[in-house]
C-alpha positions as CSV (number, residue, x, y, z in Angstrom):
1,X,107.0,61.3,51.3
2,X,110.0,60.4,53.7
3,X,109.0,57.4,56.4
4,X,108.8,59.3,60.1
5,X,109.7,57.7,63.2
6,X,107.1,57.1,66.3
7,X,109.0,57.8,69.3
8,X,107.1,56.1,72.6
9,X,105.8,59.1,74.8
10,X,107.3,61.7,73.0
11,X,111.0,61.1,73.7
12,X,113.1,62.5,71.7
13,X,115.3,60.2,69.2
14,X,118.4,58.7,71.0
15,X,121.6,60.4,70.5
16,X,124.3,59.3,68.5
17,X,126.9,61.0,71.4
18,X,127.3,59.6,74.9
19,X,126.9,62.1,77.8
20,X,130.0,61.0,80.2
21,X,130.8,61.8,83.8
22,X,133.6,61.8,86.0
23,X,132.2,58.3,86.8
24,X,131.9,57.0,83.7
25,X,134.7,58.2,82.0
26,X,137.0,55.4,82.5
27,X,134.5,52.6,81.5
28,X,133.6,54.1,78.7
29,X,136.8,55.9,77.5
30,X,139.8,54.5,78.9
31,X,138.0,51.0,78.9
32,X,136.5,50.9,75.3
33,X,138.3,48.7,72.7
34,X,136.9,51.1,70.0
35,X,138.9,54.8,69.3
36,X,136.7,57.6,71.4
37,X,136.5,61.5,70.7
38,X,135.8,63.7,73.7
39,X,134.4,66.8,73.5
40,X,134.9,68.9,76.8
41,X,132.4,71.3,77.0
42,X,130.3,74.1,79.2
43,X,127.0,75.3,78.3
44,X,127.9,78.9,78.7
45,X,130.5,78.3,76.0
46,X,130.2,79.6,72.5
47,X,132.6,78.3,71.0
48,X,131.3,74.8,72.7
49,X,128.1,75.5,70.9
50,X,130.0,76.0,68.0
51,X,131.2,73.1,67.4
52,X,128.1,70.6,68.9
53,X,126.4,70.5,65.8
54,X,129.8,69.3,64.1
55,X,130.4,66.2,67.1
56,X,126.7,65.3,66.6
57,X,127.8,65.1,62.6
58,X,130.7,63.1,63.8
59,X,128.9,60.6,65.9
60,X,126.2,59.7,63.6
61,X,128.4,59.0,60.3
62,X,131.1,57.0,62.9
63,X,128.3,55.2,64.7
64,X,130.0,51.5,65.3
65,X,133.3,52.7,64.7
66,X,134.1,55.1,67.1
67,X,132.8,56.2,70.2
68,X,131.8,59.6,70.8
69,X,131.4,61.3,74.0
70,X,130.6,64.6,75.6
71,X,131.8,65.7,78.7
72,X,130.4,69.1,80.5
73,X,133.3,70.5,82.6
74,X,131.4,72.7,84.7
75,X,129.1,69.8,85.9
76,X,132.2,67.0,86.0
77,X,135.6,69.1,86.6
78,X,137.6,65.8,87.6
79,X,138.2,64.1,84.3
80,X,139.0,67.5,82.5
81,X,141.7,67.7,85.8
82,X,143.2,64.8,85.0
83,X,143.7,66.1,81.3
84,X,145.0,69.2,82.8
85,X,142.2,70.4,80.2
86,X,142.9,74.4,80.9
87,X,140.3,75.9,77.4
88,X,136.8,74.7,76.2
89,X,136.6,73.5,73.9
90,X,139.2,70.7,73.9
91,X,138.8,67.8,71.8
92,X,140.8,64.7,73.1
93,X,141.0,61.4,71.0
94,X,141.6,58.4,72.8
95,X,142.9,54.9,71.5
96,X,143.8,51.5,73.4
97,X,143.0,53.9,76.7
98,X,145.7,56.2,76.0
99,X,145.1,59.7,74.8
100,X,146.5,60.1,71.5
101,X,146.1,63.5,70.4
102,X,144.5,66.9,71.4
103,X,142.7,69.7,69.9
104,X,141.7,72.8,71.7
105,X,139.4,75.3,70.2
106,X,136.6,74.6,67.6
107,X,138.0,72.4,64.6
108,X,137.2,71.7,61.4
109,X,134.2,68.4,60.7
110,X,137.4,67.9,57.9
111,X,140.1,68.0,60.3
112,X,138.4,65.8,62.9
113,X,137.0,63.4,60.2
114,X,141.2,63.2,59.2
115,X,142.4,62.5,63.1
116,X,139.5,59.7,63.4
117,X,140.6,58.0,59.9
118,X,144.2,58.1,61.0
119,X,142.9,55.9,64.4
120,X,141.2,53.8,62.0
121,X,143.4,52.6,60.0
């Protein structure tokens, strides 16, 4: 049988993804010295929900190599502004603090998994 994990007071296991604000977003975007995908989202978007499962995918198998961040644009409109983000979903991938490239609509795990091993290497 497979070993299961005791989380204290029935939290739920830590996410692989970090939840970023207007606040945040510099710190832990522009600021970070490793590559970061952001995934601009809204909850009342389906093609958002399409594509969460993949970003949760993406975080876990990059974990320590990239950082990966989600972003709701309904609740934090003034990053996504500064983007001039104008559809959800909208990928951007970030490297040095500069914005490198841009994907709107819901992509491919292959195709991201391609953009992050071109920052990597």
């Amino acid at each position: 049988m497979g070993k299961t994990t005791a989380f204290p007071l029935g939290d739920l296991p830590p996410m692989a993804e970090i939840q970023l604000t207007d606040d945040s977003f510099d710190k832990e975007v522009l600021e970070s010295a490793q590559p970061v995908l952001v995934d601009f989202w809204a909850p009342w978007c389906g093609p958002c929900r399409m594509l969460t499962p993949i970003i949760e995918e993406i975080a876990k198998e990059y974990a320590g190599k990239v950082k990966v961040g989600k972003l709701n644009t309904d609740e934090h409109p003034n990053a996504p502004g500064r983007f001039r983000i104008s559809a959800i979903p909208t990928i951007l991938f970030f490297k040095g603090g500069k914005m490198v490239e841009q994907r709107v609509g819901v992509q491919s795990k292959a195709d991201i998994k391609k953009l992050l091993d071109g920052l990597l290497a």
